[in-house]
C-alpha positions as CSV (number, residue, x, y, z in Angstrom):
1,X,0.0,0.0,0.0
2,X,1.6,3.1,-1.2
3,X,2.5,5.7,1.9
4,X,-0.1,8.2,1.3
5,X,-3.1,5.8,1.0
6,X,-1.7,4.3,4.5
7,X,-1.3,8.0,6.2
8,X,-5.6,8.5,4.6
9,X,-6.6,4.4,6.1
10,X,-4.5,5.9,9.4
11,X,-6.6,9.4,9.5
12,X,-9.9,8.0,8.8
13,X,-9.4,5.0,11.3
14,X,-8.4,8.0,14.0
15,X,-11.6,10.2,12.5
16,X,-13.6,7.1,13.0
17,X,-12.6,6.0,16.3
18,X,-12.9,9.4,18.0
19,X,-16.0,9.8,16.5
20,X,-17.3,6.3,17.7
21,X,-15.8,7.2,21.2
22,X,-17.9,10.5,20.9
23,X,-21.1,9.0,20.1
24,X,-20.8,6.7,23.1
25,X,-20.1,9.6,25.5
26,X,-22.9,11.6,24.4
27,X,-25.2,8.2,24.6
28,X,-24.3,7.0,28.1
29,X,-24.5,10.8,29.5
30,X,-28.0,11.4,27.7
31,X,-29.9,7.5,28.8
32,X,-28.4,8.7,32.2
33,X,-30.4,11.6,32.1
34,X,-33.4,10.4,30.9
35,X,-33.7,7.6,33.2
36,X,-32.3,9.7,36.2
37,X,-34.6,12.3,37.3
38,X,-32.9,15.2,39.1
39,X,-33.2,16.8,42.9
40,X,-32.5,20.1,41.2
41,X,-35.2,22.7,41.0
42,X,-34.8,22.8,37.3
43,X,-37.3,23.6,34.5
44,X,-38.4,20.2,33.0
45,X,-37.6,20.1,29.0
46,X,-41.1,20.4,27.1
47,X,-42.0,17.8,24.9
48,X,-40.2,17.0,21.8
49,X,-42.8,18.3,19.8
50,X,-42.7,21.4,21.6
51,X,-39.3,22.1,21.4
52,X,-37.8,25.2,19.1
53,X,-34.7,24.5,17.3
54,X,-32.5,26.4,19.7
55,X,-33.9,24.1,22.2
56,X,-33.4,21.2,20.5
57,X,-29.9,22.0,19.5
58,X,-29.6,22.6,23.7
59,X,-30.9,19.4,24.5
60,X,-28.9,17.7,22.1
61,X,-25.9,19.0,23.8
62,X,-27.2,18.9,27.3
63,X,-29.5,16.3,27.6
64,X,-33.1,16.7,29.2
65,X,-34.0,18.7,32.4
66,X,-35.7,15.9,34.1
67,X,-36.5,17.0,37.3
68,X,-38.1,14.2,40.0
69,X,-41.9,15.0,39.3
70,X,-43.8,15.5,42.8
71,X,-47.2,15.2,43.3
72,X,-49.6,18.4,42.7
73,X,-52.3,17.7,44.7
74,X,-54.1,15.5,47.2
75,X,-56.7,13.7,47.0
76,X,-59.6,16.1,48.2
77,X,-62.1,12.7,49.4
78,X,-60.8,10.5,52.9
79,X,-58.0,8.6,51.6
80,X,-55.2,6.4,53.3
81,X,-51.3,7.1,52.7
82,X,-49.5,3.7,51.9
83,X,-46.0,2.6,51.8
84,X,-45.2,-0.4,50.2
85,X,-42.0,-2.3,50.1
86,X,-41.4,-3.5,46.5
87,X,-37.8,-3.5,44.6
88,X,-38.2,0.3,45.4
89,X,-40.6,1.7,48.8
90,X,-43.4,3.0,47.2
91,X,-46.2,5.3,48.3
92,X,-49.7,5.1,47.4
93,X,-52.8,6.4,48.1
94,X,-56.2,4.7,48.8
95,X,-59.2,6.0,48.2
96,X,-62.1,3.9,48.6
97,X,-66.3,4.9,47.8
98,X,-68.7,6.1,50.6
99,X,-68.6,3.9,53.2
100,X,-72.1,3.8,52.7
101,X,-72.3,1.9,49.7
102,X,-70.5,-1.3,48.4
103,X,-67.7,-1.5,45.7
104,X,-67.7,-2.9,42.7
105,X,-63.9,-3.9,43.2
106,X,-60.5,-1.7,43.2
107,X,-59.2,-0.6,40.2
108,X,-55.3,0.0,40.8
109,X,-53.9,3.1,38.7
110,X,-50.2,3.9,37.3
111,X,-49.0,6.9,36.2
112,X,-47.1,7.4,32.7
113,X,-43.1,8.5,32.6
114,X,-42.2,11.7,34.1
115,X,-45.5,11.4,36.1
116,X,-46.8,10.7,39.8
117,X,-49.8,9.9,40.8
118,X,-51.5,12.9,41.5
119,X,-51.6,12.8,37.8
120,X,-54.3,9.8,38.1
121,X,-56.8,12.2,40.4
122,X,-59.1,12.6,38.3
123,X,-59.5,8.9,36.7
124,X,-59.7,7.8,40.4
125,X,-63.0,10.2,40.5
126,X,-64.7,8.9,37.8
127,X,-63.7,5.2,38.9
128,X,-65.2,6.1,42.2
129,X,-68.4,7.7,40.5
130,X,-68.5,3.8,38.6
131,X,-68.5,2.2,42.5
132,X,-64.9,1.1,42.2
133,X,-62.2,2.1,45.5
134,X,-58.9,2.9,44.0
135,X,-55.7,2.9,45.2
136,X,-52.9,5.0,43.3
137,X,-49.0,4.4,43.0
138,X,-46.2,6.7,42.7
139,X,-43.3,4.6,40.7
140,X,-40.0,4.3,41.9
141,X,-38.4,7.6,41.5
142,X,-41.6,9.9,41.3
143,X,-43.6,11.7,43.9
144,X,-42.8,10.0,47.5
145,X,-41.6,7.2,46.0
146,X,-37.9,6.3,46.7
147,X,-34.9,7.0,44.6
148,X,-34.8,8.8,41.9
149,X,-34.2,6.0,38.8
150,X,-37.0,5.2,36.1
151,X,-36.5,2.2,33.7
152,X,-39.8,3.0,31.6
153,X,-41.7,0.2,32.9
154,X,-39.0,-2.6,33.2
155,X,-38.4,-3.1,36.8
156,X,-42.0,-0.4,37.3
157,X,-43.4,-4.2,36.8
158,X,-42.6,-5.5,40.2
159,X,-43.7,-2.4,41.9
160,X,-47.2,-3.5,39.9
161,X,-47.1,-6.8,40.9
162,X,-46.5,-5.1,44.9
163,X,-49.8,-3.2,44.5
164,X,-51.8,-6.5,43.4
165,X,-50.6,-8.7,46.1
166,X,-51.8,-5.8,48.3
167,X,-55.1,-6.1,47.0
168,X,-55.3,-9.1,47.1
169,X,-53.8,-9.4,50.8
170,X,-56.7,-7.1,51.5
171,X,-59.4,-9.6,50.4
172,X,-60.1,-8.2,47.1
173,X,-61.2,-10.5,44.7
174,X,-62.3,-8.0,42.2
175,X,-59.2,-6.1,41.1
176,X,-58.2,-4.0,38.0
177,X,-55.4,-2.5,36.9
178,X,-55.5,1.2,34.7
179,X,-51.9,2.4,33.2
180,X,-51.2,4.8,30.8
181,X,-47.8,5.0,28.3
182,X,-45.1,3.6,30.7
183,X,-47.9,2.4,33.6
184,X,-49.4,0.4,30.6
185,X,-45.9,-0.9,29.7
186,X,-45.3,-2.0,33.4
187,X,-48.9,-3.7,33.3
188,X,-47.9,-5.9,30.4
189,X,-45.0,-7.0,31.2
190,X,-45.8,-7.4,35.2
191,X,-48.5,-9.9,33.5
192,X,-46.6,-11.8,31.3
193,X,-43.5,-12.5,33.4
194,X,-45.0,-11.9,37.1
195,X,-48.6,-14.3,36.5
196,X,-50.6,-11.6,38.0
197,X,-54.1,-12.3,37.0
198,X,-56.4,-9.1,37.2
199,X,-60.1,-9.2,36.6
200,X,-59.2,-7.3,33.7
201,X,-57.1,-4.1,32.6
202,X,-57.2,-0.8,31.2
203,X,-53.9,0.5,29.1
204,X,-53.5,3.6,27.0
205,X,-51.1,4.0,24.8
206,X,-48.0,1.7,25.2
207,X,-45.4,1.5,23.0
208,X,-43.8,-1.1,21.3
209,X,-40.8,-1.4,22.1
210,X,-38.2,0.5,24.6
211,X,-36.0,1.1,20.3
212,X,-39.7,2.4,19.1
213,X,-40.2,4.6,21.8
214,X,-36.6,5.8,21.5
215,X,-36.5,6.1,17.7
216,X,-40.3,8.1,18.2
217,X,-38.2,11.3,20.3
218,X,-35.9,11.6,17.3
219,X,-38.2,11.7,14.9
220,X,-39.8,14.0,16.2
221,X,-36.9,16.6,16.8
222,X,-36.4,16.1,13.2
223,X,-33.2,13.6,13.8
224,X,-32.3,10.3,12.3
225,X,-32.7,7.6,15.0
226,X,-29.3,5.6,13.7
227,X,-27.1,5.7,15.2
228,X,-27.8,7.1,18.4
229,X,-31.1,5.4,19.1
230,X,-29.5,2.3,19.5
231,X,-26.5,3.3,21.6
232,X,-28.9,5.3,24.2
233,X,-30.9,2.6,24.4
234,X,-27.7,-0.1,25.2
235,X,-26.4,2.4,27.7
236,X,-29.7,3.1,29.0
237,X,-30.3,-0.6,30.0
238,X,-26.4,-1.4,31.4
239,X,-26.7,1.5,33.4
240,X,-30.3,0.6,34.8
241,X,-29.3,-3.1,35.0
242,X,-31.5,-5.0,32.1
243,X,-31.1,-5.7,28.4
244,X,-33.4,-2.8,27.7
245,X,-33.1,-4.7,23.5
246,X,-35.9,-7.1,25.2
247,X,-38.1,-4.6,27.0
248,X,-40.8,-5.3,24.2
249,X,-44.4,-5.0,25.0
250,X,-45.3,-6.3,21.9
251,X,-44.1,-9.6,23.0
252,X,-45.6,-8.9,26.8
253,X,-49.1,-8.5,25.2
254,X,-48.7,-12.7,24.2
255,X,-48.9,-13.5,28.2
256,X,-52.1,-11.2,28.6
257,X,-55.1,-13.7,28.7
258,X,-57.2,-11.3,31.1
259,X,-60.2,-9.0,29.3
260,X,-58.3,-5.4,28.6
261,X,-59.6,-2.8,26.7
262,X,-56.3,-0.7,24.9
263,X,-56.9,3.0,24.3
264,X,-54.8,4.9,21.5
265,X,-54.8,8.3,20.3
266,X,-54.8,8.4,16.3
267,X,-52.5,11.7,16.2
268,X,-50.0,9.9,19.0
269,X,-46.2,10.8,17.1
270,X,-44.7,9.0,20.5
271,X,-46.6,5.7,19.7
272,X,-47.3,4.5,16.4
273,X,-50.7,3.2,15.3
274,X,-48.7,-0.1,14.0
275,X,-47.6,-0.4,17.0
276,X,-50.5,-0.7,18.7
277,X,-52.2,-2.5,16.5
278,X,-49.1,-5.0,16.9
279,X,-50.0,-5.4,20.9
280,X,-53.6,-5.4,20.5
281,X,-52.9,-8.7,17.9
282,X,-51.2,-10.5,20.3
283,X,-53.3,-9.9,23.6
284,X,-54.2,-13.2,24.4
285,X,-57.8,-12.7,25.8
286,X,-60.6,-10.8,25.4
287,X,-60.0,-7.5,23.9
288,X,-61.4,-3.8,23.0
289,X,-59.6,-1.4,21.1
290,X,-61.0,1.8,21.7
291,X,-59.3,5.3,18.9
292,X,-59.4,8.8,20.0
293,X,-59.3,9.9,16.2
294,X,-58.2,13.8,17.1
295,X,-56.3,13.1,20.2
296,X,-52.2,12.3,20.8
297,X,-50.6,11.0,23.7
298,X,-52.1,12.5,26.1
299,X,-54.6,12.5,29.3
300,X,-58.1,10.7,27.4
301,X,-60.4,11.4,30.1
302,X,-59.2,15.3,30.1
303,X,-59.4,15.5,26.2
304,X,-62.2,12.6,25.5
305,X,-64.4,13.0,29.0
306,X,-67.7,11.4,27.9
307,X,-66.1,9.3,25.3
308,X,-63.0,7.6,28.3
309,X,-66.0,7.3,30.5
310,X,-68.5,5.3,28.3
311,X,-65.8,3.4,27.0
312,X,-64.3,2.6,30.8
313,X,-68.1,2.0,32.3
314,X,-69.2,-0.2,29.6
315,X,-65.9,-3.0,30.0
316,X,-65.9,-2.6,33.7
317,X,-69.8,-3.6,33.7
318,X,-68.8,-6.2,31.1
319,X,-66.6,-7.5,33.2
């Protein structure tokens, strides 16, 4: 090989290592902060969506402002603070119906990523209204839950599976479980690789796949999802402990034989309509699939009231 073709191979090998080096740097710094939410009174990043290109080019650099998301508000009926002791302690709230009358059953609720579950206030209402007690959990990490790690419904799963043996410790025989985006995710899988058996679940919008939902946030800043989706997703599950390659919902929704109804909003860009027509193919059981055709990812009973409600009474009488 003539000298000066060697001295180019030698320069684009360095070009290409650095830059491989780089891209790994960036990667592990950015899953860190996106499955690390900080103690810092910091302004959370908006949604991608939402995001000018200044802010994009910042966030790029910086990586997201994730503060630990506290809850809002309390509960303003008689409810009981919980702490539970799962891979994580965990705080919930239970709120039962009048004394007066009898319930229906407990429908459990899960917040979604960058949530708590103050967030779930006003589903428990409605639930109530139906004649269901609720009890509400804060995942690891968010609102008085411990720590300060999120793994986008991975190991949220056992904290599920936690709130169900509580139930069911309790005497419930009737119990349900409601999750939207990651608390659907954490249903799923708690399901398929936990055996929990619910009288039947509610889930809204879960996606696919922990490289969908990844690839999703590029695309909609406008970026090309190779290669960096992949690395932040490989650093994003060494640093959290898991093979985050095989946190796949898709493949959850085989091990779901209980009645669930799965709600998706048509204009979602965070979850795809192929993906969720992907998990609603392979739930195992009985199954409604319920469209919000003008709404994204986003709260259904505060965009959809009378349409979330109907859709929510009719399964839970169904079932």
């Amino acid at each position: 090989m003539p000298v000066l073709k060697k001295k180019r191979f030698r320069s684009l090998s360095i070009v290409f290592v650095v830059a491989f080096v780089a891209m790994n740097v960036v990667a592990f710094f950015h899953a860190y902060k996106f499955t690390h939410f900080s103690n810092s009174a910091t302004t959370k990043t908006k949604t991608p969506e939402k995001l000018s290109v200044t802010d994009k080019l910042q966030t790029l650099v910086l990586g997201v402002n994730n503060p630990k998301p506290t809850n809002k508000r309390k509960p303003e009926r008689q409810y009981e603070t919980l702490s539970m002791q799962s891979n994580k302690r965990i705080a919930c709230w239970h709120i039962p119906i009048d004394s007066s009358n009898t319930a229906l059953g407990t429908v459990i609720l899960f917040h979604g990523y960058s949530s708590e579950k103050s967030a779930m206030l006003d589903k428990a209402d409605e639930l109530r209204q139906l004649g269901y007690n609720t009890l509400l959990v804060d995942f690891m990490g968010s609102g008085a839950s411990e720590g300060n790690q999120t793994t986008l419904g991975y190991k949220e799963a056992e904290e599920v599976k936690t709130a169900f043996d509580y139930m069911t410790q309790q005497g419930e025989k009737n119990i349900y479980l409601l999750g939207s985006s990651m608390g659907a995710v954490a249903i799923l899988k708690a399901i398929k690789d936990l055996q929990l058996h619910p009288k039947g679940i509610i889930v809204e919008c879960p996606f696919g796949s922990m490289y969908q939902t990844v690839c999703a946030r590029f695309k909609i800043m406008g970026i090309p999802c190779f290669p960096m989706a992949s690395l932040l997703v490989f650093w994003g599950g060494i640093q959290n402990g898991f093979w985050a390659f095989e946190h796949n919902p898709t493949e959850y929704a085989k091990g779901v034989k209980c009645n669930t109804l799965l709600m998706y909003g048509q204009q979602d860009r965070n979850v795809s309509r192929s993906e969720t027509d992907a998990i609603y193919k392979n739930l195992a059981g009985n199954k409604q699939l319920k469209i919000f055709p003008l709404t994204g990812h986003d709260d259904f009973l505060q965009k959809n009231r009378a349409e979330w409600i109907a859709y929510v009474s009719s399964f839970l009488k169904e079932n």
